[in-house]
N, C-alpha and C positions, 0 to 999 in steps of 0.2 A: 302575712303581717309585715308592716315596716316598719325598720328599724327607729323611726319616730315614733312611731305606737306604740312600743315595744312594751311592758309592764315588766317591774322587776319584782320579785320579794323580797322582806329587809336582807337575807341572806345573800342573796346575788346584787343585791343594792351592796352591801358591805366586798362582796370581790370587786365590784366594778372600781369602786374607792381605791380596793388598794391598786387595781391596773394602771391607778393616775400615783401611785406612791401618794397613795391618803390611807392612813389607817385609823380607820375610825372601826368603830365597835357597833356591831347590832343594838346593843343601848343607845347609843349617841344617836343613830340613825333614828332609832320609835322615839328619841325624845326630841330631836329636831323634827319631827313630824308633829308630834303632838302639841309643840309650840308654835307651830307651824312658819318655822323655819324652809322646812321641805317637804315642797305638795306630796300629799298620797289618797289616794282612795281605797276603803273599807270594805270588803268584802260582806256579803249579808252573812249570819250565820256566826260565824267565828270570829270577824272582824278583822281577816289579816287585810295587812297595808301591803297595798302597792302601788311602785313606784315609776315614774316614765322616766327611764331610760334618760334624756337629755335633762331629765332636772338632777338626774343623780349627777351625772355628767357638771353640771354648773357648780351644784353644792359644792362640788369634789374639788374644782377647781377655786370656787371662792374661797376655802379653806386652804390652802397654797399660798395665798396672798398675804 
């Protein structure tokens, strides 16, 4: 898998954040998704969200500005 495909869960979505010094919260994360703020796709079954990797990557950075 490449690092562009890469899928995260809110949890590893929420470290990658703080690796940019962004600290945002697993809440912030499932409600900027659910606003759709920040793309994610729903897993069947359970419905966990996950996240690509470079859109965590953008959020994290657009939130800095």
């Amino acid at each position: 898998m490449t690092e562009a495909s890469q899928f995260l869960t809110v949890a590893e979505a929420t470290r990658e954040c703080a690796r940019h010094d962004v600290d945002l919260s697993e809440a912030t994360l499932k409600r900027a998704a659910d606003n759709g703020e920040l793309a994610c796709i729903r897993t069947a079954g359970r419905g966990v969200r996950l996240f690509k990797l470079e859109d965590v990557r953008a959020f994290a950075k657009a939130r800095l500005a």
